[in-house]
C-alpha positions as CSV (number, residue, x, y, z in Angstrom):
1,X,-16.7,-6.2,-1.5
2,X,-19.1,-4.8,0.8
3,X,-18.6,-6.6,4.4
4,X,-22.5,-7.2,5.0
5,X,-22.2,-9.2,1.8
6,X,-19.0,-11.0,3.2
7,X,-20.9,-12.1,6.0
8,X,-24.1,-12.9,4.5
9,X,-22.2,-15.4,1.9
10,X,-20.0,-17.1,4.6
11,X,-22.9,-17.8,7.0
12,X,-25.2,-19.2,4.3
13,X,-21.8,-21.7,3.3
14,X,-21.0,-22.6,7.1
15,X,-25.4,-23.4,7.5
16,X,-25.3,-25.1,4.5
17,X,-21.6,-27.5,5.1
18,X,-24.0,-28.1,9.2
19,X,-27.1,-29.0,7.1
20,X,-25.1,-31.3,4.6
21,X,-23.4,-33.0,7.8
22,X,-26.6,-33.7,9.5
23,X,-27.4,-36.3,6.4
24,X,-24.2,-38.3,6.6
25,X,-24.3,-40.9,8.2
26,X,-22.0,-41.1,12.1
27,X,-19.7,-43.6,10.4
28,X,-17.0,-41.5,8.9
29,X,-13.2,-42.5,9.4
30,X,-12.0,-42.5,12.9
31,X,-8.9,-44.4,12.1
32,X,-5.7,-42.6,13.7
33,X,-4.0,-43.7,10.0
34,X,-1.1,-41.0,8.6
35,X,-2.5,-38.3,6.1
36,X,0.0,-35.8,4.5
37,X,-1.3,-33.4,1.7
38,X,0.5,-31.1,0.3
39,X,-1.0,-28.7,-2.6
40,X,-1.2,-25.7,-4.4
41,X,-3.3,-22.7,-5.1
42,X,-4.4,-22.6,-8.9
43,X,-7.0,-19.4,-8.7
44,X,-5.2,-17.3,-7.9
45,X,-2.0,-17.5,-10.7
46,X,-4.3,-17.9,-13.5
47,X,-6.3,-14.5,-12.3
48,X,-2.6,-13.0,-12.0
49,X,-2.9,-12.7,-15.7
50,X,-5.5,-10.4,-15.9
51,X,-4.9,-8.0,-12.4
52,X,-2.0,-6.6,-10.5
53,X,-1.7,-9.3,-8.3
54,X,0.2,-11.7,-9.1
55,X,0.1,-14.2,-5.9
56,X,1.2,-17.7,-5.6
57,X,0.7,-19.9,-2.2
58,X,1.2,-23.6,-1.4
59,X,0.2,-25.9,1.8
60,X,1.0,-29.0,3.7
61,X,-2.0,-30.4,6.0
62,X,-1.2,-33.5,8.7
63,X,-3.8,-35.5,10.3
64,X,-3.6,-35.0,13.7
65,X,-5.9,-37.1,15.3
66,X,-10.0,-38.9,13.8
67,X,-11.0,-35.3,11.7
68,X,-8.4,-33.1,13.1
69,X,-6.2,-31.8,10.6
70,X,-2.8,-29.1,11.3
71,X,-2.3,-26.9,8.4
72,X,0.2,-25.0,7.6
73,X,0.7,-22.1,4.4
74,X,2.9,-20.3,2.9
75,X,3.2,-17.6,-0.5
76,X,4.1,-14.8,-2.0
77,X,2.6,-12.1,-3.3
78,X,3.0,-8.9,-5.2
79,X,0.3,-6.7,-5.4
80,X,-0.4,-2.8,-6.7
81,X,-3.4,-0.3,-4.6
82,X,-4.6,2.6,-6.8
83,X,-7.6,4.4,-5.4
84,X,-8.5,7.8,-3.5
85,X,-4.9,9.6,-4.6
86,X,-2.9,6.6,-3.2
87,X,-0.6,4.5,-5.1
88,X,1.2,1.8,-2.9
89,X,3.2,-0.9,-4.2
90,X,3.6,-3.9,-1.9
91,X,5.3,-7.4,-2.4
92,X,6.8,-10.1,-0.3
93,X,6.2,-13.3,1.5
94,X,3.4,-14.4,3.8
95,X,2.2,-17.4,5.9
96,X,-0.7,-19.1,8.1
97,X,-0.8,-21.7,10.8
98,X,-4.4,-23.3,11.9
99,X,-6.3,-26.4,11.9
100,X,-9.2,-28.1,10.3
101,X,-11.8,-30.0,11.8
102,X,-14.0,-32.4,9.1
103,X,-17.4,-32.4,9.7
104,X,-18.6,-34.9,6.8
105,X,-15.5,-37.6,6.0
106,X,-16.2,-41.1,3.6
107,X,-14.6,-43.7,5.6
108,X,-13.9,-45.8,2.3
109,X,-12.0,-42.1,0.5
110,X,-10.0,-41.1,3.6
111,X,-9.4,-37.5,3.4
112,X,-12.5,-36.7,2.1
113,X,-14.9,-34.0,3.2
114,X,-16.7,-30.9,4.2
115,X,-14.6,-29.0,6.8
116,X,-14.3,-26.1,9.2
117,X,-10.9,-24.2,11.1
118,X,-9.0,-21.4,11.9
119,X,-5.9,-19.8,10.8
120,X,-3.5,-16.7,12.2
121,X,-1.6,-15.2,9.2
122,X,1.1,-13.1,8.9
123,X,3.1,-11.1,6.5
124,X,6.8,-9.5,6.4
125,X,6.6,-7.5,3.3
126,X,8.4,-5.0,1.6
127,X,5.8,-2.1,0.9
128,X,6.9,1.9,-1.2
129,X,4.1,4.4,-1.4
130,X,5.0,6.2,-4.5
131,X,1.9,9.1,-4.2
132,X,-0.7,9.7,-1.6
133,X,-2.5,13.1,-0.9
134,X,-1.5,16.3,1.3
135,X,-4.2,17.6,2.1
136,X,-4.5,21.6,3.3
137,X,-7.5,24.1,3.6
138,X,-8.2,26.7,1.1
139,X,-9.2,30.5,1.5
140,X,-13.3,28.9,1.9
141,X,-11.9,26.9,4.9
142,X,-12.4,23.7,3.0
143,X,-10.3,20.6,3.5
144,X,-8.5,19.8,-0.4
145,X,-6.1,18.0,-2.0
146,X,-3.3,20.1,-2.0
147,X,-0.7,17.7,-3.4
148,X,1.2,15.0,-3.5
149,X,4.2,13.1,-1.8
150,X,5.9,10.2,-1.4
151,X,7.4,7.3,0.7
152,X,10.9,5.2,-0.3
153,X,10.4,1.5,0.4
154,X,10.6,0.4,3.6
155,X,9.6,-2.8,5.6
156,X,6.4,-3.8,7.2
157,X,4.1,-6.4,8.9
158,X,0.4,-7.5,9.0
159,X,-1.1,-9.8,11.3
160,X,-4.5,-11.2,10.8
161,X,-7.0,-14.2,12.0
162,X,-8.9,-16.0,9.7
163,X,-11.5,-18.5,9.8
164,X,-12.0,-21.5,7.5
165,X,-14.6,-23.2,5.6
166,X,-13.8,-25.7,2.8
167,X,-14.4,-29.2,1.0
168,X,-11.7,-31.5,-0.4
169,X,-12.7,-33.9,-3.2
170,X,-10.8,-36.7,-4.7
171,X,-9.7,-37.2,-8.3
172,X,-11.1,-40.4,-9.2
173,X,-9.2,-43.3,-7.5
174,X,-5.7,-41.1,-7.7
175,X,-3.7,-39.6,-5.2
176,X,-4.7,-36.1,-6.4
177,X,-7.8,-33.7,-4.4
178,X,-9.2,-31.0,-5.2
179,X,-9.6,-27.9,-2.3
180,X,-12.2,-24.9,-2.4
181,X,-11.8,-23.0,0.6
182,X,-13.9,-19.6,1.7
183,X,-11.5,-17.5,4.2
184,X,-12.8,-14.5,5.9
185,X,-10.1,-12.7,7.5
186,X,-9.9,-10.2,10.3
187,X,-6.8,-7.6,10.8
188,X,-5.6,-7.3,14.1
189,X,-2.5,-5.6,13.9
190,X,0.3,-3.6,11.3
191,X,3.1,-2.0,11.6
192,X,3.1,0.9,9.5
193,X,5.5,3.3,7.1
194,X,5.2,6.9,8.9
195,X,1.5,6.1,10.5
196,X,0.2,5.0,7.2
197,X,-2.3,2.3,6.8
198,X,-1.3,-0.5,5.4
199,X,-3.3,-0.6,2.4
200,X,-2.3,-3.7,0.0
201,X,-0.9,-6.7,2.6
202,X,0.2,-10.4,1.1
203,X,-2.0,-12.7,1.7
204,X,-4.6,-10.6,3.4
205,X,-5.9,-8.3,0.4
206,X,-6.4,-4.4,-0.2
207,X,-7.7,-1.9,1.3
208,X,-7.4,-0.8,5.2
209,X,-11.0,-2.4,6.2
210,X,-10.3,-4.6,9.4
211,X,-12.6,-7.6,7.8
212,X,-11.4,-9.4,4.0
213,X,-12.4,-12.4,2.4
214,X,-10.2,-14.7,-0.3
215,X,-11.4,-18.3,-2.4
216,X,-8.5,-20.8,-2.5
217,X,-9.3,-23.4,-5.3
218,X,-6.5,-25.4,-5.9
219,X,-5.1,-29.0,-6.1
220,X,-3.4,-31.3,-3.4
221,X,-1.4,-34.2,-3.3
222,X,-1.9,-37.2,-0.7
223,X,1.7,-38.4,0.2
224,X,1.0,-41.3,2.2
């Protein structure tokens, strides 16, 4: 997806969740009471049927403090990148710390809400480039594809920031929420297989760009 896109679609979200919040009234929840959610991502398995990536993630949130939320996450993924002579495939495990902070929360639904936060993921992952392109100069002194080569698997790492925006809705009276969250997501550092780029990471997404975006819609499940 093009980036200016990326941007254009998270600004109008964020402007629209600071517009919502300006109608609600001051009184959300301020209590100090226990929240504990725990939840999964549904998206992204049912769209494993029909792609290459097949990735499955779960979270567990804990009120910190009035609309301060800690969040931790944590998935796997396996995932295939075809494109410009390069075929990569990558699989293994990745996770996210951050926090949320509710800007809309129903006193009465405690839980509730429009939010905002901040994440820092990171994945250890197994990662085998089966082809990618040697490239040599012909008798015209033009750059081409000259051939092919290969990579055995090896292990490496991702690190990325991401920022948050999201709205949790309750099921009824029941225990049970529904989450939609918008992440764009920033790389700020790999370790790489013989000064390749990373190109497919767990939990970050394809593609050597520094700037990604994902959509977690999934379900959660207040404990107490």
């Amino acid at each position: 997806m093009n980036h200016r896109r990326i941007y254009v679609l998270v600004t109008s979200f964020l402007m629209g969740i600071f517009c919502f919040a300006q109608t609600v009234s001051s009184d959300s929840i301020s209590t100090n009471k226990t929240q504990v959610f725990i939840g999964v991502d549904l998206l992204n398995p049912v769209a494993g049927f029909f792609s290459d990536k097949k990735n499955y993630s779960g979270f567990i949130s804990y009120k910190i403090k009035n609309r301060w939320v800690a969040v931790a996450e944590i998935g796997y993924e396996k995932n295939i990148y075809k494109k410009n002579d390069w075929e990569v495939y990558a699989k293994g495990i990745f996770g996210a710390l951050g926090v949320n902070y509710f800007l809309t929360n129903d006193y009465e639904v405690a839980g509730e809400g429009f939010y905002i936060g901040a994440r820092i993921g990171f994945s250890p992952y197994k990662q085998e480039i089966k082809k990618y392109p040697v490239k040599g100069m012909n008798s015209e002194g033009q750059v081409r594809v000259a051939g092919e080569g290969s990579f055995p698997e090896a292990g490496v790492s991702s690190g990325w920031m991401e920022a948050v925006a999201g709205a949790k809705v309750q099921i009824g009276t029941t225990p049970f929420y529904i989450d939609f969250v918008i992440k764009p997501k920033f790389l700020i550092f790999s370790k790489k297989q013989e000064d390749a780029n990373n190109l497919v990471i767990p939990g970050y997404g394809k593609d050597k760009g520094t700037a990604n975006v994902s959509i977690f819609w999934g379900i959660g499940y207040r404990l107490f």
